[in-house]
VOGU-3710 file (C-alpha; in Angstrom, 3 decimals, decimal comma):
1> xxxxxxxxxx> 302,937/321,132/66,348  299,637/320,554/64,706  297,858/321,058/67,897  299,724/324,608/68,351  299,110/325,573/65,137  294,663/325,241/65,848  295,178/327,758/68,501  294,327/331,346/67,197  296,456/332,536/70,308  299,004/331,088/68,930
11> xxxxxxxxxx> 302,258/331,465/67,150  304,328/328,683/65,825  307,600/328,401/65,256  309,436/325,158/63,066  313,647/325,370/62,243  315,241/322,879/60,871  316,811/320,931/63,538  320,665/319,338/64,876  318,072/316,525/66,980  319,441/313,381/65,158
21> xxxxxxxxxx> 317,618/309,773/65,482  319,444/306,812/64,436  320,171/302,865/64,931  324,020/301,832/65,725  324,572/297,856/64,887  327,296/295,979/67,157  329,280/295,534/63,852  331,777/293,133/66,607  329,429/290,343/66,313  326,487/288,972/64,747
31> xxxxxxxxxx> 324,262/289,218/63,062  325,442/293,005/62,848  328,993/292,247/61,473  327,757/291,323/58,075  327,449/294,588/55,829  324,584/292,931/53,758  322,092/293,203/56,960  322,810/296,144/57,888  322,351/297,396/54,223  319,190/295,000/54,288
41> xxxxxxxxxx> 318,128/297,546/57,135  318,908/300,909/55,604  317,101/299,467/52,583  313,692/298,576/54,710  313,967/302,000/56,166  311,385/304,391/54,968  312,739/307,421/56,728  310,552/309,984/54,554  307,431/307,919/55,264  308,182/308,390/59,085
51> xxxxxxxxxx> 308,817/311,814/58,952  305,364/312,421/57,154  303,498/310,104/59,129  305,238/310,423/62,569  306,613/313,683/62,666  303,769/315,842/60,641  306,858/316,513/58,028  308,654/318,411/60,678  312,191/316,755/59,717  313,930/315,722/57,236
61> xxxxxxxxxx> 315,157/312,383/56,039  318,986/311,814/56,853  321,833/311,317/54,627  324,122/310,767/57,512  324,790/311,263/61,756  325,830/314,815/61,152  322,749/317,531/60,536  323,379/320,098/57,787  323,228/322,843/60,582  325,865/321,236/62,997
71> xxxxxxxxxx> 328,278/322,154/60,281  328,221/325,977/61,199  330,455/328,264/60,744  333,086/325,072/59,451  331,613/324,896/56,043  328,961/327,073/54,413  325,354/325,606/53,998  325,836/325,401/49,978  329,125/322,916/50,273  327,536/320,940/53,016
81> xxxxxxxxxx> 324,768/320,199/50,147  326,774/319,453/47,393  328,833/316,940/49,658  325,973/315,316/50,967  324,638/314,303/47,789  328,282/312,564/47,333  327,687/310,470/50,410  326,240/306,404/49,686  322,759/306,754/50,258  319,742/303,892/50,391
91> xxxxxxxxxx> 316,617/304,970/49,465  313,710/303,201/51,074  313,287/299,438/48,732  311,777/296,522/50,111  313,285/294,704/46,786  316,599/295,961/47,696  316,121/295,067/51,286  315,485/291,809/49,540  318,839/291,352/47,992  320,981/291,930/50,571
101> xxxxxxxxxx> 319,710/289,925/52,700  320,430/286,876/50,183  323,356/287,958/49,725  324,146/287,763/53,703  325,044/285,000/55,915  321,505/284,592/56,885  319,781/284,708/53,824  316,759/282,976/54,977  316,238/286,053/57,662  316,817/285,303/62,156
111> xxxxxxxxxx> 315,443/287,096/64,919  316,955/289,982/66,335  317,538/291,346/69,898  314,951/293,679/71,329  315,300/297,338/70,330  314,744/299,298/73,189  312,829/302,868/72,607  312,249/305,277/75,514  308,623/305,889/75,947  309,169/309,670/75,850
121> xxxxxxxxxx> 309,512/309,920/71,866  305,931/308,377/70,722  307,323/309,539/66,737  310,844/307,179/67,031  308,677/304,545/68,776  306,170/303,984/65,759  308,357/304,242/63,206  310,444/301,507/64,669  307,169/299,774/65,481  307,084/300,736/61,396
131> xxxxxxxxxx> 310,572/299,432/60,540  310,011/295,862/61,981  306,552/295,228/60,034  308,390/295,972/57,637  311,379/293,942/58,237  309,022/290,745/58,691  308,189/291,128/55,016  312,250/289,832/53,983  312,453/287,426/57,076  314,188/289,775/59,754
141> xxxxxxxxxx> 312,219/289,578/63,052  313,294/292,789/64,680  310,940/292,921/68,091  310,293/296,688/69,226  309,993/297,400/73,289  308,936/300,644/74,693  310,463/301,250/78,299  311,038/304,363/80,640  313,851/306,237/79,692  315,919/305,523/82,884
151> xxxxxxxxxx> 315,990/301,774/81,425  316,707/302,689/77,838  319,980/304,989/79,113  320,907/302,091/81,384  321,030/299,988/78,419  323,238/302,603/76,467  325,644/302,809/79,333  325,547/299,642/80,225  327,596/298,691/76,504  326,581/294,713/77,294
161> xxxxxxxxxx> 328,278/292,028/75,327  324,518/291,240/73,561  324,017/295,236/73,145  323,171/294,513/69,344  320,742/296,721/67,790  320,243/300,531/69,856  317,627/303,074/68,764  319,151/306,164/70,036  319,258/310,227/69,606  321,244/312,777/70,175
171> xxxxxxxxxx> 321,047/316,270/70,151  323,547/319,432/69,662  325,688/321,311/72,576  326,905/323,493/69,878  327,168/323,949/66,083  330,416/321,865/64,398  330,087/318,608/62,621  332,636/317,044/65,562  330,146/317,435/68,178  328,233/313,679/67,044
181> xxxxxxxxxx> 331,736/312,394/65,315  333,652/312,699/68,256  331,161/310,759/70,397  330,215/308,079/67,856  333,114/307,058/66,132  336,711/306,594/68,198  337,769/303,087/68,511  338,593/304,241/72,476  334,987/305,248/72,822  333,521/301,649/72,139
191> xxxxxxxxxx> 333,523/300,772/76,165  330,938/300,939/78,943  329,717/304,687/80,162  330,290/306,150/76,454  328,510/306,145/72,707  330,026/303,932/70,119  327,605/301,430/70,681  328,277/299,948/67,346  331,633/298,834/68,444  333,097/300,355/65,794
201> xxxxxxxxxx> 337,225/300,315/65,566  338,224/301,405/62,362  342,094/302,684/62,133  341,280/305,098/59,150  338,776/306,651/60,674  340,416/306,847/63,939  343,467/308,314/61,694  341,250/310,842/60,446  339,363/312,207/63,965  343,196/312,715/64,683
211> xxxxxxxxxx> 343,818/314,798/62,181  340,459/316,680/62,178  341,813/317,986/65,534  344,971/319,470/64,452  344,045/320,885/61,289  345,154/324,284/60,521  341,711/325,470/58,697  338,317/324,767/58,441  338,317/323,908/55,044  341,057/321,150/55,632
221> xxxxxxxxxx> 339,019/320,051/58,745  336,114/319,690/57,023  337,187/317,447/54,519  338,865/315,186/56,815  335,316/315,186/58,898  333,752/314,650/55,865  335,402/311,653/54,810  334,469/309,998/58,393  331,230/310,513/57,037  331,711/309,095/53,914
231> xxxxxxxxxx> 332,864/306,025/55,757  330,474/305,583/57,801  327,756/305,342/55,090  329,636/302,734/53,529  330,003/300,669/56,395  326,837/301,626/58,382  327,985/301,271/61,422  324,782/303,417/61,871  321,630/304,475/60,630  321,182/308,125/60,353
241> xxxxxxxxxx> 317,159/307,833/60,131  315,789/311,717/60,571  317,117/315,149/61,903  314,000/316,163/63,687  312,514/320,093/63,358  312,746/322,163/66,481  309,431/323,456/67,200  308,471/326,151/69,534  304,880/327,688/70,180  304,427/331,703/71,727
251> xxxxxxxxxx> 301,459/333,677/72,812  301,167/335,691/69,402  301,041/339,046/71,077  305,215/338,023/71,242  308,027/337,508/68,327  310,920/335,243/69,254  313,667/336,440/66,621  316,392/334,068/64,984  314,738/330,821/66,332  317,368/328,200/65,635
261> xxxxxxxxxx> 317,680/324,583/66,881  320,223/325,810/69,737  317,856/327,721/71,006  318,471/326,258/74,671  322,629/327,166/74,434  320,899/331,104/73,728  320,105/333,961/75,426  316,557/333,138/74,569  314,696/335,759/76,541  316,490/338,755/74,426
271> xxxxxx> 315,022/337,531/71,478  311,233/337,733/72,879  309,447/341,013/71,627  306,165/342,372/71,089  304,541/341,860/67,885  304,019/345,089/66,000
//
């Protein structure tokens, strides 16, 4: 994006983005079953640092695995913000880090399966390159691997015994909250060839995604979705770390109109028009 924007020829666009990074902990086993590491982790996560540093401030730091966008037509823009700032949150504190790591089973800190980060997104790889300096500091040793992005899906897939920690992303095929819930959170999807890599089984929320699906109205839907969320956050099964910007560059003598973050589910080319 910074590169774009130098060009005089130029014109850049930046929407805020469904493109959601995060970390899912094997909460079946340890070290990832006890709450006070993975807290330790959300606490040592300096997700606004990475989005100015990494990302040129194209993104925003996330409250949870759901985008404010993805929510749609299910809940205006206004709610979605009021709940959000409902939902458990841990702002970046190495102190904090500090304390929940004594307060875990491995107080004095233990070394950590590889996380595995495809070469192809140089921002998630240095702030994870970021995250484990930064664990070292309370006694986590959390090493950082960059490999080809056939090897980092075969791991995903895979869903190994020793998956542990993931560094993974996802982004939208359309605009309702469900889209990343329904992958991320049923106890039936925590198996080989699907998503819950966290191996999370949790009858209430599984309760919940049940009736999310036959609710009558959005507004009853929502709240049930919502309350997955709220969940989630307190259990961590993962670490929502940054909904990325969509960015998109055109030959100024062109306007794209309505550029959104589902801009590849449009009919892109009837929104391209000369510039006045």
């Amino acid at each position: 994006a910074g590169s774009w924007k130098k060009l005089s020829t130029v014109r850049t666009y930046s929407a805020p983005g469904m493109l959601m990074f995060y970390l899912s902990f094997d909460v079946s086993r340890p070290p990832w079953n006890d709450l006070h590491v993975r807290k330790a982790v959300a606490y040592a996560a300096n997700t606004a640092g990475y989005v100015r540093a990494f990302l040129g401030g194209n993104g925003t730091p996330a409250s949870c695995v759901v985008p404010p966008q993805q929510w749609g037509a299910v809940l205006p823009q206004s709610q979605v913000a009021k709940l959000y700032k409902t939902l458990p949150s841990y702002p970046y504190s190495v102190a904090n880090a500090k304390k929940e790591l004594a307060q875990s089973a491995y107080p004095h800190g233990f070394t950590a399966n590889k996380l595995l980060i495809p070469n192809n997104a140089p921002a998630y790889v240095n702030a994870m390159e970021s995250l484990s300096l930064t664990l070292k500091q309370i006694g986590i040793n959390l090493p950082v691997e960059q490999v080809g992005e056939n090897q980092w899906l075969a791991n995903l897939y895979a869903h190994s015994d020793s998956i542990g920690i993931v560094g993974s992303e996802f982004g939208p095929d359309y605009a309702d909250p469900a889209d990343y819930i329904n992958i991320l959170y049923p106890s039936a999807n925590a198996v080989k060839n699907n998503f819950n890599t966290a191996n999370f089984k949790d009858p209430q929320v599984d309760k919940l995604l049940a009736q999310a699906s036959t609710a009558t109205s959005s507004a009853t839907r929502a709240q049930y979705l919502f309350e997955i969320l709220k969940v989630s956050q307190e259990q961590l099964p993962y670490l929502a770390l940054w909904w990325q910007n969509d960015i998109m560059a055109i030959q100024n003598t062109y306007v794209y109109e309505n550029f959104t973050g589902l801009y590849y589910n449009q009919n892109w080319l009837s929104r391209i028009f000369l510039a006045s």
